[in-house]
C-alpha positions in Angstrom: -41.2 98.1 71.4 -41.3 100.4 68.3 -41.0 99.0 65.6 -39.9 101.9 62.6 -41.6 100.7 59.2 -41.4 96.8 60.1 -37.1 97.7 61.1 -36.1 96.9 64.8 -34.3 100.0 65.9 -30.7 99.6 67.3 -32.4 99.1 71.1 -34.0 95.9 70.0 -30.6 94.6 68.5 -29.1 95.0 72.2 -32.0 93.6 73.7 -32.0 90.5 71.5 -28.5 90.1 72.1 -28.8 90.7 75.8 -31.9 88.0 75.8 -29.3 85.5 73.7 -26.6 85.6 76.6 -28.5 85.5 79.3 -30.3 82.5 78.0 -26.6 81.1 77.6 -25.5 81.8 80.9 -28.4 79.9 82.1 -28.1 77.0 80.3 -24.3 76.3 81.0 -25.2 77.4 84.5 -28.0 74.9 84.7 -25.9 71.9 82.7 -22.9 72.6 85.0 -25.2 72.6 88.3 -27.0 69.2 87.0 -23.3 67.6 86.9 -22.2 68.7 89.8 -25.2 67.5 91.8 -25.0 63.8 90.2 -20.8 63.5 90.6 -21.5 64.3 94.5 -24.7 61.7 94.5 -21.5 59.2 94.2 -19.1 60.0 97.5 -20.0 57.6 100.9 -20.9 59.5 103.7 -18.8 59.2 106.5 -15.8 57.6 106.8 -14.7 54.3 105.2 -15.5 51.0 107.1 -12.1 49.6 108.6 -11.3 46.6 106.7 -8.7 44.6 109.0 -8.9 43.8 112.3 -6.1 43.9 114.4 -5.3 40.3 114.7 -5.9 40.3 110.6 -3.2 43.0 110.5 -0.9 41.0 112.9 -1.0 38.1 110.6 -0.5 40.2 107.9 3.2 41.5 109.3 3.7 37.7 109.9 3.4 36.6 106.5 5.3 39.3 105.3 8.2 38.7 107.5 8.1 41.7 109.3 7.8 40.1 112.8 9.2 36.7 113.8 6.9 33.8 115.1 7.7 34.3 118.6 6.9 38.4 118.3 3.4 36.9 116.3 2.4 34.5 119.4 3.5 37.0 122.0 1.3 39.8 120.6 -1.5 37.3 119.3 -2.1 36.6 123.1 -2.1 40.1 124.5 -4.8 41.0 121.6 -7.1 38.2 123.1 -6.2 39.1 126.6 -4.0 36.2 127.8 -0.3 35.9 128.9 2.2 35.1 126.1 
């Protein structure tokens, strides 16, 4: 650049202030990017083990009164295979 008597013409001021923002834009860019990357580091891949089993979720309508004890036995024994 030319410099006029030590006095950066109007060019470098729009340069300079070009040079600023893009710097900016980086850094933002760059922080943003960094927490995007480390929030999806926490997700599980794949889906979510189950977490009852069938006769666990039978039991589970029996306690809560949903089914009555004869409905419980009857469906208990065709989960393990067996005649009610």
């Amino acid at each position: 650049m030319y410099w006029n008597g030590h006095n950066p013409s109007g060019w470098m001021y729009a340069y300079m202030a070009m040079g600023v923002l893009v710097f900016v834009v980086l850094l933002v860019g760059g922080i943003v990017a960094v927490v995007w990357f480390l929030g999806r580091g926490h997700q599980p891949a794949g889906p979510p083990p189950p977490h009852h089993s069938a006769q666990q979720l039978l039991a589970e309508r029996f306690a809560r009164g949903e089914i009555d004890e004869e409905e419980f036995r009857a469906r208990s024994a065709a989960l393990q295979g067996r005649q009610p």
